[in-house]
Structure formats: C-alpha cells, structure tokens
Biopython code that builds the backbone (N, CA, C, O; Angstrom):
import numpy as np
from Bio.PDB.StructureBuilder import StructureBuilder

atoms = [
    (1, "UNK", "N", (250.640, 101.969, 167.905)),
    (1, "UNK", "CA", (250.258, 101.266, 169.110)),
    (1, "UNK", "C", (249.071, 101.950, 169.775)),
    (1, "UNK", "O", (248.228, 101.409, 170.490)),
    (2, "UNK", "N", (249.153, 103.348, 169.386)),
    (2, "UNK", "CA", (247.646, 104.202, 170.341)),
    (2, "UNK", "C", (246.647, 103.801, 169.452)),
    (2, "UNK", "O", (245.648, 104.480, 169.691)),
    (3, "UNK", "N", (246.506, 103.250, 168.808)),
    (3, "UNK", "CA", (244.867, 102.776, 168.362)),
    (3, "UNK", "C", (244.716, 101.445, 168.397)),
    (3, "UNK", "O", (243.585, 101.004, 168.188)),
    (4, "UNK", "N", (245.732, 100.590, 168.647)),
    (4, "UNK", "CA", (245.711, 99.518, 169.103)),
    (4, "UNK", "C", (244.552, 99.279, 170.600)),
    (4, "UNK", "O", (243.565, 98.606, 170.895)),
    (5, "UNK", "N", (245.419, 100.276, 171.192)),
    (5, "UNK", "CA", (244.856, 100.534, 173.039)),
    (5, "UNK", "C", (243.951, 101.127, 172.531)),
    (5, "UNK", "O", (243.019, 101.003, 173.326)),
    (6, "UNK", "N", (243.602, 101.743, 171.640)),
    (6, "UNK", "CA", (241.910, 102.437, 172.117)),
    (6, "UNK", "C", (240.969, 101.372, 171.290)),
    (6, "UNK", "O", (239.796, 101.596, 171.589)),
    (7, "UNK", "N", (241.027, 100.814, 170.807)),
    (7, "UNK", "CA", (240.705, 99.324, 169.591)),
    (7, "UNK", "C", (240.291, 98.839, 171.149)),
    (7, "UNK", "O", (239.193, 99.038, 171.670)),
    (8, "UNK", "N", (241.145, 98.330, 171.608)),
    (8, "UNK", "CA", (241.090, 97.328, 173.318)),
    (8, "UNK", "C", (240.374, 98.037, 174.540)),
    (8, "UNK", "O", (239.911, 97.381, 175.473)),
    (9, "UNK", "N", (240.325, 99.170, 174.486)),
    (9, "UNK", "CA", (239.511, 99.872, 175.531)),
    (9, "UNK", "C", (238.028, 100.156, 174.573)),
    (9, "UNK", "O", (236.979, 100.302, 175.202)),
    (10, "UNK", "N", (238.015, 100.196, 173.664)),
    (10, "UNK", "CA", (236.271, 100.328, 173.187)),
    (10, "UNK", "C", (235.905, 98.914, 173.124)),
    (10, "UNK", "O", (234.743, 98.509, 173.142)),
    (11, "UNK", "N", (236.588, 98.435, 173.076)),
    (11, "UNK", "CA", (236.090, 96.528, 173.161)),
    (11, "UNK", "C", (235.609, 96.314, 174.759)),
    (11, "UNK", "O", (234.522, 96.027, 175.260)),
    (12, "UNK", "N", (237.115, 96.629, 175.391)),
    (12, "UNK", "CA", (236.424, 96.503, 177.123)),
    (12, "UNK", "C", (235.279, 97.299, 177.430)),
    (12, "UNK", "O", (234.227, 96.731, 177.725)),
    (13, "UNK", "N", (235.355, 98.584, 177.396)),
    (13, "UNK", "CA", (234.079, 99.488, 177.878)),
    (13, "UNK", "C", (232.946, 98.902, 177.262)),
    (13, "UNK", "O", (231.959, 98.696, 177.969)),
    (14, "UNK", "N", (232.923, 98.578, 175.980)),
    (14, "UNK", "CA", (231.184, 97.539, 175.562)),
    (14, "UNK", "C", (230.805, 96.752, 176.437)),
    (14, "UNK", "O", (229.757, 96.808, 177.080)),
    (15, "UNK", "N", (231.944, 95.707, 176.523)),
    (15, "UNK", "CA", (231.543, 94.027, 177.083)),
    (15, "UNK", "C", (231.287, 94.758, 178.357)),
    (15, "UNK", "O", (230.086, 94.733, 178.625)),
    (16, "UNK", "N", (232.196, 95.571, 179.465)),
    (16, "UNK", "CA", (231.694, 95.522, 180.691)),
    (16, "UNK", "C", (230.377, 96.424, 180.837)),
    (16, "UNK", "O", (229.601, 96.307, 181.786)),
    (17, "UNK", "N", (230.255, 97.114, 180.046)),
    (17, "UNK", "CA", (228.687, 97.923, 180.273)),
    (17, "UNK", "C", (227.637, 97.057, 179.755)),
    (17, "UNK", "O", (227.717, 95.958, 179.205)),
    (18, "UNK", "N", (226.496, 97.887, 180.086)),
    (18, "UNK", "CA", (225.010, 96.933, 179.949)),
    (18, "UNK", "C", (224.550, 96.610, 178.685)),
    (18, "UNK", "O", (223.380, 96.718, 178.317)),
    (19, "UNK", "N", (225.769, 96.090, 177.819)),
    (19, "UNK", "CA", (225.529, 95.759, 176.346)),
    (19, "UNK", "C", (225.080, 94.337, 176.164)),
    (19, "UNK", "O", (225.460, 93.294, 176.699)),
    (20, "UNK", "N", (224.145, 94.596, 175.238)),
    (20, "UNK", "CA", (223.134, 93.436, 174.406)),
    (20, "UNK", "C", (224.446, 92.802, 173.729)),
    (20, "UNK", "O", (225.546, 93.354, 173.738)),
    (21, "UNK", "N", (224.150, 91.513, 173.120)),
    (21, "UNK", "CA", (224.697, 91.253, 172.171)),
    (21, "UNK", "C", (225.014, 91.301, 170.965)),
    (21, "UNK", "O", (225.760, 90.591, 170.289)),
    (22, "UNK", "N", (224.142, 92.561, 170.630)),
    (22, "UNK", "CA", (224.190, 92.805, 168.776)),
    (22, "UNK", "C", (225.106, 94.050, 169.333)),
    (22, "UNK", "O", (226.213, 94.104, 168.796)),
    (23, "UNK", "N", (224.865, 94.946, 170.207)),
    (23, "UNK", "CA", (225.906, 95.457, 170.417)),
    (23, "UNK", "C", (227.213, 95.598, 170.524)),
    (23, "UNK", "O", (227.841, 96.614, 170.222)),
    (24, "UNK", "N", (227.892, 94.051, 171.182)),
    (24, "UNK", "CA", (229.181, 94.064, 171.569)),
    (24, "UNK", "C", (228.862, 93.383, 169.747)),
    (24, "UNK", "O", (229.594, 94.095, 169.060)),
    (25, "UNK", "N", (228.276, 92.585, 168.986)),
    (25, "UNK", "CA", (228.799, 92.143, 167.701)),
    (25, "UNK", "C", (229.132, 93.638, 166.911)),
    (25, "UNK", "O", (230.235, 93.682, 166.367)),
    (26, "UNK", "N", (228.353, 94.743, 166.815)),
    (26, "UNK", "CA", (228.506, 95.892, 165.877)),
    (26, "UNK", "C", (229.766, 96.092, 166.399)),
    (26, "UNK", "O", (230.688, 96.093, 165.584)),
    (27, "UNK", "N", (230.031, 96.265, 167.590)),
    (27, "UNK", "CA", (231.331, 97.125, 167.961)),
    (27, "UNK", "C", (232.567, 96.017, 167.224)),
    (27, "UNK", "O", (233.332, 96.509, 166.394)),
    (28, "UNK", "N", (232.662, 94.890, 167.496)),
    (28, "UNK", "CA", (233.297, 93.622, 166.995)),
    (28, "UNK", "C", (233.857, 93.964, 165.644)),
    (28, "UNK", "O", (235.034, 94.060, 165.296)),
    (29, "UNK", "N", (232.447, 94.171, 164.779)),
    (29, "UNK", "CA", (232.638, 94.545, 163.279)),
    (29, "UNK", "C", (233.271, 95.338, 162.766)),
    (29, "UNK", "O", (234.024, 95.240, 161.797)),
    (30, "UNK", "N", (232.870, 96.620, 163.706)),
    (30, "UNK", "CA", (233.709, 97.742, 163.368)),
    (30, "UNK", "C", (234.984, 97.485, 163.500)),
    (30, "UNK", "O", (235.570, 97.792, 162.462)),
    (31, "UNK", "N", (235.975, 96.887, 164.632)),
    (31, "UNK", "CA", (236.738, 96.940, 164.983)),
    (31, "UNK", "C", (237.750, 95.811, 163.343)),
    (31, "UNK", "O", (238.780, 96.006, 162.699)),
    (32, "UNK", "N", (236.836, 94.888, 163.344)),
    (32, "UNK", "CA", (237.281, 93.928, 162.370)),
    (32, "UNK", "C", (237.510, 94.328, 161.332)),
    (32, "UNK", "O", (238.487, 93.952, 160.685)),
    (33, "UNK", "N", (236.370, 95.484, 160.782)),
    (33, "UNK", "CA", (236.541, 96.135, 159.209)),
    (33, "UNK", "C", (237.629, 96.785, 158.963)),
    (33, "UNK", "O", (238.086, 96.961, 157.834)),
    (34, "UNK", "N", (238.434, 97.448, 160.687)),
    (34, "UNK", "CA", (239.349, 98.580, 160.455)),
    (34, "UNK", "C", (240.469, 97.514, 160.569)),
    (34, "UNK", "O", (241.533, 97.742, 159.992)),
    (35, "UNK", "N", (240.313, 96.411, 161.246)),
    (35, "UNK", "CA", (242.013, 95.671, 161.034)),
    (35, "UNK", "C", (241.842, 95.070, 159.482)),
    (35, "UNK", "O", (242.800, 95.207, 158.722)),
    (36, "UNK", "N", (240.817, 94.508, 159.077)),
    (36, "UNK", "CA", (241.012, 93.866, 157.619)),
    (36, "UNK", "C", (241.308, 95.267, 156.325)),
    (36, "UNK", "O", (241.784, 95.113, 155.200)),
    (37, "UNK", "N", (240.925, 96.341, 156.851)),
    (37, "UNK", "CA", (241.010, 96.956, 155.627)),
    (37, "UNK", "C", (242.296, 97.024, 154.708)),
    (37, "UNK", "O", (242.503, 96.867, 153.505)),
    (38, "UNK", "N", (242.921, 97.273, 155.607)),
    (38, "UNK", "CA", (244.759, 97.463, 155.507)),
    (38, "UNK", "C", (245.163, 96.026, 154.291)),
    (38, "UNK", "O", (245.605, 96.149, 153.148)),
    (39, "UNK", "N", (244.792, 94.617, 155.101)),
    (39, "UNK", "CA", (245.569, 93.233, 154.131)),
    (39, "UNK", "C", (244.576, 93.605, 153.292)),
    (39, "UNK", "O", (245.162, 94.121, 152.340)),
    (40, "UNK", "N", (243.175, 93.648, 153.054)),
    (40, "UNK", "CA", (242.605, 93.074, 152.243)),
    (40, "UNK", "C", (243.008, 94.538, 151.005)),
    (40, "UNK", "O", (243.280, 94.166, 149.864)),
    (41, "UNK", "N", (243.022, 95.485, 151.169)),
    (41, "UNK", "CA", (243.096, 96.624, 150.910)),
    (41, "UNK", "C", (244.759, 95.981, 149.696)),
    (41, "UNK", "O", (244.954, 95.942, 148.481)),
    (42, "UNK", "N", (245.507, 95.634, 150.830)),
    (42, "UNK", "CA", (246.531, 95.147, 149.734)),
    (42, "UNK", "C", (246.984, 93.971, 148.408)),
    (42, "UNK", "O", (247.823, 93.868, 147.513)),
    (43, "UNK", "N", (245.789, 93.201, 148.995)),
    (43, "UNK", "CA", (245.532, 91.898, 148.390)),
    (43, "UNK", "C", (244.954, 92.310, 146.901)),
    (43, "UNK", "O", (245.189, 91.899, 145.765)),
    (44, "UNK", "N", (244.040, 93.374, 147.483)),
    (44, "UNK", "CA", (243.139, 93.608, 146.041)),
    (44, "UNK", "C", (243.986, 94.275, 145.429)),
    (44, "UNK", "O", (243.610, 94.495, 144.278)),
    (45, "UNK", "N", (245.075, 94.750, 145.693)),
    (45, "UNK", "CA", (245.930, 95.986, 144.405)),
    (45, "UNK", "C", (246.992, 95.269, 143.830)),
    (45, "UNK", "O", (247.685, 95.714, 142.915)),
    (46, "UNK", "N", (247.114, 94.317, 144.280)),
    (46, "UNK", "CA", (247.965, 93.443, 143.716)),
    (46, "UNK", "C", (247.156, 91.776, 142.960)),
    (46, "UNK", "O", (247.886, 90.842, 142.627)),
    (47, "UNK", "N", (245.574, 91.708, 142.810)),
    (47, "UNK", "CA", (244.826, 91.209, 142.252)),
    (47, "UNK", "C", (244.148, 91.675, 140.471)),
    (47, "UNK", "O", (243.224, 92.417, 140.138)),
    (48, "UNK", "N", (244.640, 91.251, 140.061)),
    (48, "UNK", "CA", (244.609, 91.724, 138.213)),
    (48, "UNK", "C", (243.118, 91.204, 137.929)),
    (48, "UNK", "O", (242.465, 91.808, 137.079)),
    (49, "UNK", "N", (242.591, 90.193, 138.551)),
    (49, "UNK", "CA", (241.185, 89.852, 138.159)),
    (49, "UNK", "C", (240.198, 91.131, 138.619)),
    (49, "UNK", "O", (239.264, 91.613, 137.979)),
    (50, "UNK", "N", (240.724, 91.532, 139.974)),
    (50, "UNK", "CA", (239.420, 92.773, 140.847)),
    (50, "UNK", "C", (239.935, 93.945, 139.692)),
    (50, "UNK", "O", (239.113, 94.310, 138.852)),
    (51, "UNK", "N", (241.177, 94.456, 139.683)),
    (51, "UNK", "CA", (241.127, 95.669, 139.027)),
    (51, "UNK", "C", (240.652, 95.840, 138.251)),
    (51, "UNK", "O", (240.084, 96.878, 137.912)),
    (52, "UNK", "N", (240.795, 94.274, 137.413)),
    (52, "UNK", "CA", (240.275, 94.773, 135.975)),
    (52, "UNK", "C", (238.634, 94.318, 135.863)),
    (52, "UNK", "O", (238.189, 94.140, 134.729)),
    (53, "UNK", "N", (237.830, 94.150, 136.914)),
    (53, "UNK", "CA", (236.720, 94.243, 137.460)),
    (53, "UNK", "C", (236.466, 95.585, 138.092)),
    (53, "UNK", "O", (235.362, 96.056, 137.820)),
    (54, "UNK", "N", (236.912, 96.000, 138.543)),
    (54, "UNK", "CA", (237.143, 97.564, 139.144)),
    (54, "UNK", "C", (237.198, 99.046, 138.015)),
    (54, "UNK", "O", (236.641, 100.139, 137.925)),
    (55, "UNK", "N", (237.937, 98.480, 137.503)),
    (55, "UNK", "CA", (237.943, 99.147, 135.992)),
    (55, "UNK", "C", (236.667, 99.141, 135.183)),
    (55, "UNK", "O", (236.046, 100.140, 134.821)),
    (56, "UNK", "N", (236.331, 97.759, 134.929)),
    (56, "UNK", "CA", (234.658, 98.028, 134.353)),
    (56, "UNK", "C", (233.172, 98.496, 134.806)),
    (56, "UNK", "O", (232.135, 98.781, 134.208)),
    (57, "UNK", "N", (233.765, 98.405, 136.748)),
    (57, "UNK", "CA", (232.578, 98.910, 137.092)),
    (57, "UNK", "C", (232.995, 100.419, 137.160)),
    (57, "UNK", "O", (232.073, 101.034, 137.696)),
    (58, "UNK", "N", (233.827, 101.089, 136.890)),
    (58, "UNK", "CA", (234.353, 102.557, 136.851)),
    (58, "UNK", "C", (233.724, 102.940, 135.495)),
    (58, "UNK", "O", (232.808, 103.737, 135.295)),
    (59, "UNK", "N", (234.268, 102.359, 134.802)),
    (59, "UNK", "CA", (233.143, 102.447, 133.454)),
    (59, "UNK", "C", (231.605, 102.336, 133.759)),
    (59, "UNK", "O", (230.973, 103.376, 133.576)),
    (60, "UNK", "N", (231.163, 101.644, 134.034)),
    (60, "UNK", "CA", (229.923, 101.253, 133.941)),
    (60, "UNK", "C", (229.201, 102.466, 135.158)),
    (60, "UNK", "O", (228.007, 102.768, 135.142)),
    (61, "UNK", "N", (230.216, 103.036, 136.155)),
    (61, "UNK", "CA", (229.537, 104.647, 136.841)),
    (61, "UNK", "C", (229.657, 105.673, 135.601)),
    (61, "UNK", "O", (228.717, 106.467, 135.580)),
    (62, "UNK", "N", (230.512, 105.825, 134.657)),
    (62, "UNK", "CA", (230.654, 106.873, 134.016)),
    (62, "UNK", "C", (229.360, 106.810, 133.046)),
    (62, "UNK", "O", (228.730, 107.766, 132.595)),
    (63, "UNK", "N", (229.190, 105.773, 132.897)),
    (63, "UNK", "CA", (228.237, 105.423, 131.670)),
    (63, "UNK", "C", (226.704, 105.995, 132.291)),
    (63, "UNK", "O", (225.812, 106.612, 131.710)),
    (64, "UNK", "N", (226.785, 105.604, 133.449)),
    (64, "UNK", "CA", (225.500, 105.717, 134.608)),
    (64, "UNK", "C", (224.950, 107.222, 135.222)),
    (64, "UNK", "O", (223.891, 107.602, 135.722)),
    (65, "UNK", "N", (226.287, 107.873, 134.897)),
    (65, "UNK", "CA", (226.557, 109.246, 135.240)),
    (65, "UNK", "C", (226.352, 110.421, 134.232)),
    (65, "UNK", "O", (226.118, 111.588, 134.548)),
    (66, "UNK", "N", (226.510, 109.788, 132.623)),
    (66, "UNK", "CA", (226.111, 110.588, 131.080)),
    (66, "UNK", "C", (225.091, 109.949, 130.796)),
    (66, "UNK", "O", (224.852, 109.957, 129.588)),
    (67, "UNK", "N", (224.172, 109.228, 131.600)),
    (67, "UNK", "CA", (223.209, 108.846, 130.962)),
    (67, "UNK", "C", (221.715, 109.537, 131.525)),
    (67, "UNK", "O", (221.566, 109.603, 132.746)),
    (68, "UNK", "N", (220.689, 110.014, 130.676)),
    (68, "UNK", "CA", (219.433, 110.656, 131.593)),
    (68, "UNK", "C", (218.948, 110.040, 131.898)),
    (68, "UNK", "O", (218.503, 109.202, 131.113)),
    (69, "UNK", "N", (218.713, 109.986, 133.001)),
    (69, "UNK", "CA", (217.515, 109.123, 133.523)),
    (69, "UNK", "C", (216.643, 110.206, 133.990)),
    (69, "UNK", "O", (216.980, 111.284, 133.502)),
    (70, "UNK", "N", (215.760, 110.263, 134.675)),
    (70, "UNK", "CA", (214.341, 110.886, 135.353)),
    (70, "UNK", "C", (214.660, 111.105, 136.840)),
    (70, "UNK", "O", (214.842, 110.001, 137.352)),
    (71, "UNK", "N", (214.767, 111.879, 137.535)),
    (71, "UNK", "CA", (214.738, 111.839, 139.109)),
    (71, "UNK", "C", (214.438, 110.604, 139.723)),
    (71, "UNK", "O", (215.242, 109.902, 140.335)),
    (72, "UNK", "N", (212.930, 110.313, 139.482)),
    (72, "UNK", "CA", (212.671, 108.836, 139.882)),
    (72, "UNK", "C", (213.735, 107.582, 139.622)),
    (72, "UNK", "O", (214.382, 107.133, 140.567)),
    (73, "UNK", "N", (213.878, 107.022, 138.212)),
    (73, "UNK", "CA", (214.579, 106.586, 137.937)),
    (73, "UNK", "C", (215.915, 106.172, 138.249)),
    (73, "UNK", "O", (216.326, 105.013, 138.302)),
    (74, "UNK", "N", (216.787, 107.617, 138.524)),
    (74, "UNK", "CA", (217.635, 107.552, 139.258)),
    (74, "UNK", "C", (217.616, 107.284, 140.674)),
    (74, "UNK", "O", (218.542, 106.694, 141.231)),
    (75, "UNK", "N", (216.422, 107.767, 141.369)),
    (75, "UNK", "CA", (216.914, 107.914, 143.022)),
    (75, "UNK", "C", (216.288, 106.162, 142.743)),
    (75, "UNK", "O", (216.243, 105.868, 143.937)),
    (76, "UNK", "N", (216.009, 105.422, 142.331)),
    (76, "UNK", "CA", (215.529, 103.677, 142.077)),
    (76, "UNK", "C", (217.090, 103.044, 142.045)),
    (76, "UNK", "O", (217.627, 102.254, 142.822)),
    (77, "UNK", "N", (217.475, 103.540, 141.137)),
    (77, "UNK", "CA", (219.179, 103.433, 141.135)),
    (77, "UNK", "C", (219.574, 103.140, 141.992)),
    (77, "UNK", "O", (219.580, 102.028, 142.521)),
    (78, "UNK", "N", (220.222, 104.620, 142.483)),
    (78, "UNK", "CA", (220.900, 105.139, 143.468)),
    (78, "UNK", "C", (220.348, 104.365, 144.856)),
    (78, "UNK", "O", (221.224, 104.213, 145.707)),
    (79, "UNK", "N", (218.869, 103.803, 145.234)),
    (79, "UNK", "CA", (218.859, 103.005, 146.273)),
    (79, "UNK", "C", (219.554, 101.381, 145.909)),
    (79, "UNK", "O", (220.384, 100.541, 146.259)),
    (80, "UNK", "N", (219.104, 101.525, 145.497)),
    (80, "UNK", "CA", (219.380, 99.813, 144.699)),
    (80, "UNK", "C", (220.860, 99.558, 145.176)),
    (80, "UNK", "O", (221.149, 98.580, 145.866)),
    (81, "UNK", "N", (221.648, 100.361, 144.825)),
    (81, "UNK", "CA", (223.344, 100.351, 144.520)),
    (81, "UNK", "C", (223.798, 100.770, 145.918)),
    (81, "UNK", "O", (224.827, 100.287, 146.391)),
    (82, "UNK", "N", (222.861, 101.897, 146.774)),
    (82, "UNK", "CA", (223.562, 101.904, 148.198)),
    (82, "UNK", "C", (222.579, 100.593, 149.273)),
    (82, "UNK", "O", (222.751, 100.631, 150.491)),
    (83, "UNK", "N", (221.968, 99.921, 148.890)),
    (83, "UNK", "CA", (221.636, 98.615, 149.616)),
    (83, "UNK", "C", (222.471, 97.381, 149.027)),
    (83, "UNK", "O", (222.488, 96.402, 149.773)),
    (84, "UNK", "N", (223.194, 97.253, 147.771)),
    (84, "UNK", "CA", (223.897, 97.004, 147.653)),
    (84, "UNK", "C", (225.297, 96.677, 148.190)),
    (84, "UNK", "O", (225.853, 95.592, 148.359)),
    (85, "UNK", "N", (225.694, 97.919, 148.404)),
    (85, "UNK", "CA", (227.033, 98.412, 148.843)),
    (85, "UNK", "C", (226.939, 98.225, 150.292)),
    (85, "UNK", "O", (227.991, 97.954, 150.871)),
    (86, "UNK", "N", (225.414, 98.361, 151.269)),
    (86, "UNK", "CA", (225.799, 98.100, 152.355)),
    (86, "UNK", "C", (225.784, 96.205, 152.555)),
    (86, "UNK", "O", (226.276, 95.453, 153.396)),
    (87, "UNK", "N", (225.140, 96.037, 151.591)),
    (87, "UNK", "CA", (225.222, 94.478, 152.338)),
    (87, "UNK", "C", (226.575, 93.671, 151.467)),
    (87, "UNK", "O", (226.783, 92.481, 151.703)),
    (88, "UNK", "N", (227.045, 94.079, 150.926)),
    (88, "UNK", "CA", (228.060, 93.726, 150.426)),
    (88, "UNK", "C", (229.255, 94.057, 151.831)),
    (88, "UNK", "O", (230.097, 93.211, 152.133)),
    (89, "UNK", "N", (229.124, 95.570, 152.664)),
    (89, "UNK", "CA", (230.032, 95.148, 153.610)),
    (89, "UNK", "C", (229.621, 94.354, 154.667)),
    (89, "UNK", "O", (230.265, 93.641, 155.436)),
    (90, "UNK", "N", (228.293, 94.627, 154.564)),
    (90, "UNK", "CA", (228.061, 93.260, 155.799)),
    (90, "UNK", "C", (228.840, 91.880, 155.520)),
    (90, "UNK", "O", (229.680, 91.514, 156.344)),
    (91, "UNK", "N", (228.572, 91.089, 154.346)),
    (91, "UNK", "CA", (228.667, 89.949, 153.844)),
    (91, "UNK", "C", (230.246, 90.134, 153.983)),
    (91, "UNK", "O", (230.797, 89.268, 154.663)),
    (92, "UNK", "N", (231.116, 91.202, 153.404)),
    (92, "UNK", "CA", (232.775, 90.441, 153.795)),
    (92, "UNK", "C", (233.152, 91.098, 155.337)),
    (92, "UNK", "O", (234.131, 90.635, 155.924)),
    (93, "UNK", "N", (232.350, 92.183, 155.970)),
    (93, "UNK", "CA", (233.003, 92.024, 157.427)),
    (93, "UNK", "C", (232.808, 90.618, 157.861)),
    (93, "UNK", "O", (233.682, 90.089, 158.548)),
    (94, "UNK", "N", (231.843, 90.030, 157.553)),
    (94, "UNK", "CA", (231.151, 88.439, 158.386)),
    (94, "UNK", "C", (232.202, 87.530, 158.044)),
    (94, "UNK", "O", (232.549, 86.562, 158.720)),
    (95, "UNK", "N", (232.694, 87.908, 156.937)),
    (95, "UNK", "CA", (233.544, 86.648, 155.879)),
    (95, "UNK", "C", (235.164, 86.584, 156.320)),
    (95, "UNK", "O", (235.793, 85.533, 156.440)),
    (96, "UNK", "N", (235.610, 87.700, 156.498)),
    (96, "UNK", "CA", (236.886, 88.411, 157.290)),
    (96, "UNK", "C", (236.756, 87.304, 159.087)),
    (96, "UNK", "O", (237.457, 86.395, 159.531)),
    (97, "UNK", "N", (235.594, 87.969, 159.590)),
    (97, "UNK", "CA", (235.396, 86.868, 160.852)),
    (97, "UNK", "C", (235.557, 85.536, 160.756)),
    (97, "UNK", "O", (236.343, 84.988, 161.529)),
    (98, "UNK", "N", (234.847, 84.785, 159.799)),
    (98, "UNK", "CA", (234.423, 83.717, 159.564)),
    (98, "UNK", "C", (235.859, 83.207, 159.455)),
    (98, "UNK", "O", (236.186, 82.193, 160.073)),
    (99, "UNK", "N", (236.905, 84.013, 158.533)),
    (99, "UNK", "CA", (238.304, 83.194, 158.216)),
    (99, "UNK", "C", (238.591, 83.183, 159.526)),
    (99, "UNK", "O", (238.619, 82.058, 160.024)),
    (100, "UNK", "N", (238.815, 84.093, 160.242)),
    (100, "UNK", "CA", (239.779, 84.513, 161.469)),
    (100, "UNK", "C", (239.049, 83.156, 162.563)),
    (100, "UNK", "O", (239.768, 82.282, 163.049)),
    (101, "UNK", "N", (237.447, 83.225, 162.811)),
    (101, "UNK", "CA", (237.147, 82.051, 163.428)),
    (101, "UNK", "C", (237.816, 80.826, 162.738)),
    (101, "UNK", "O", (238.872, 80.331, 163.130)),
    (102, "UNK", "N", (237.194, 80.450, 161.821)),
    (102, "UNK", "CA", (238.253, 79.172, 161.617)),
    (102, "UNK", "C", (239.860, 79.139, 161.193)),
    (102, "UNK", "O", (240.316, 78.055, 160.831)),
    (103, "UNK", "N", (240.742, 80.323, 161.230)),
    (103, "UNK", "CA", (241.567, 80.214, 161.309)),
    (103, "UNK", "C", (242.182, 79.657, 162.964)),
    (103, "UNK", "O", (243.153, 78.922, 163.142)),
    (104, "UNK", "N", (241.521, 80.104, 163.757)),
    (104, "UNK", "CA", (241.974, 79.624, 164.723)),
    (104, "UNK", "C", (241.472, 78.139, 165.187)),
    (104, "UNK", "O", (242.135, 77.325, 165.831)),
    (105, "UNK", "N", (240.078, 77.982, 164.681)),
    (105, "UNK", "CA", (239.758, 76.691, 165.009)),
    (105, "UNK", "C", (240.596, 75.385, 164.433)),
    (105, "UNK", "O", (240.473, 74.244, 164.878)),
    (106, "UNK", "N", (241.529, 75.809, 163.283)),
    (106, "UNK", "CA", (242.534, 75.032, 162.811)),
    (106, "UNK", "C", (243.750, 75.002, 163.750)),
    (106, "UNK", "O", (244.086, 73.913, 164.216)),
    (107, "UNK", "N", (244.513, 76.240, 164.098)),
    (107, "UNK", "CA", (245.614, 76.116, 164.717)),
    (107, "UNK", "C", (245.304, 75.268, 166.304)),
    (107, "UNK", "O", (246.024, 74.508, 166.950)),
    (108, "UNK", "N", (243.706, 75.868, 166.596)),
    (108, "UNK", "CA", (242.935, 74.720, 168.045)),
    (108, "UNK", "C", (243.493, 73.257, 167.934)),
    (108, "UNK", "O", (244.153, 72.582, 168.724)),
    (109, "UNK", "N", (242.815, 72.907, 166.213)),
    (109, "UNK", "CA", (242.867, 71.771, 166.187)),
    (109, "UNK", "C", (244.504, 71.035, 165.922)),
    (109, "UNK", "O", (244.671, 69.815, 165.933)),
    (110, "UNK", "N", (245.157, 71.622, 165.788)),
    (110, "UNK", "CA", (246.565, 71.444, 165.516)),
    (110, "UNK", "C", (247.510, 71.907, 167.202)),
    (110, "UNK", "O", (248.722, 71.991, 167.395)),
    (111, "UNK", "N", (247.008, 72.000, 167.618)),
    (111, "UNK", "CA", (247.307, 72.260, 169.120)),
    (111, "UNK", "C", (248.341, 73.541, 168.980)),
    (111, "UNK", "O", (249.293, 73.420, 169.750)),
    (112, "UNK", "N", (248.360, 74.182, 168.551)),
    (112, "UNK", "CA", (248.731, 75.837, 168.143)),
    (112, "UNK", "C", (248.514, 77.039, 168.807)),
    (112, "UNK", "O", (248.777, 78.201, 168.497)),
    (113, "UNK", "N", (247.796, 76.361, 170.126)),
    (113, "UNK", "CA", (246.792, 77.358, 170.499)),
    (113, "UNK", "C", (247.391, 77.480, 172.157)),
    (113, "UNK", "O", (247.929, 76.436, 172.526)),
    (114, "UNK", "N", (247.372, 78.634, 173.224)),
    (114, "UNK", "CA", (248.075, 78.532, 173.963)),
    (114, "UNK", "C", (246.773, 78.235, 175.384)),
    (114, "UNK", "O", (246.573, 78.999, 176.328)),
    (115, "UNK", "N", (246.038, 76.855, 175.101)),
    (115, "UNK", "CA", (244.968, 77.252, 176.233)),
    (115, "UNK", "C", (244.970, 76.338, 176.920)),
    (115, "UNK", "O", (244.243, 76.311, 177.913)),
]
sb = StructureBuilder()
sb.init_structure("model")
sb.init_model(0)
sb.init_chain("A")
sb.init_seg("    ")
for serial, (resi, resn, name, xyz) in enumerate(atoms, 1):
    if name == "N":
        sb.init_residue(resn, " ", resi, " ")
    sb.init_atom(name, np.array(xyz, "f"), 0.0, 1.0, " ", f" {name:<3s}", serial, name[0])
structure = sb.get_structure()
C-alpha cells in the first residue's frame, strides 16, 4: 500500500506544481510502466511464442558477443539496439495506456462507469 500512496502523491505534487504537459505525461508513464510491469511481466512467462522468441534473441546476443567486430562496428551496433530498446519502451508504455484508455472508454460506453 506505501507505494501505492507515494505512486498518488508524485502524481499530485506534478499536476499541482508548474508542470508542462509532457511533464505530467513522463511522470504518467513512469508510473504506468511500474503498474504494467508486474501483469505484463506475467503474461509473457506464461507465453510459449515470446520465450521461444526470447530464446533466439538470447542466442542471437551470444552469437553477437563471439563475434569480432571493430570498435566502430560495434559501438554502430550497440547504438542501433539501445535506440531500439528505447523506443520499443516507448511504443508499449503508450500501448499499456492506449488499452487502459479504451478499456475504460468501453465500460463508459456500457455505463460501468461511476460518473
């Protein structure tokens, strides 16, 4: 429950201070990445298609890791794969939202909703 309340007090302290709007969205995100991690976190370990996608890209680091490349070469890589990796969490924090918005815009539309 104590990170619940501090989850709800870093949400309040944004919105009421002199925050922009990409601001209160980053804080949003963050907050979203740390509640989705947990389901989605469980969804995928019990998903036989990701693991065994997970598995080949584990391979495919080892392979990446015995292989020479050149300093250059590699740090070309190594950017490539961490611009990658960040917009890949952009794209499912947004996607995590996106359900949760229209999850509710369904229960709205089903009168589910207590407003």
């Amino acid at each position: 429950m104590q990170k619940k309340d501090q989850i709800t007090q870093e949400l309040f302290s944004v919105i009421t201070e002199t925050s922009t709007t990409q601001d209160i969205k980053e804080t949003l995100k963050l907050c979203i990445d740390s509640l989705k991690n947990g389901t989605l976190n469980t969804l995928l370990a019990q998903d036989a298609d990701y693991q065994a996608a997970l598995l080949e890209y584990q391979q495919a680091c080892q392979h990446y890791q015995n292989t020479d490349f050149t300093e250059s070469q590699r740090d070309i890589i190594d950017t490539l794969l961490a611009r990658k990796d960040e917009s890949e969490f952009e794209h499912t924090t947004n996607a995590y939202m996106a359900g949760l918005l229209d999850s509710y815009r369904i229960l709205r539309n089903f009168g589910l909703t207590n407003e």
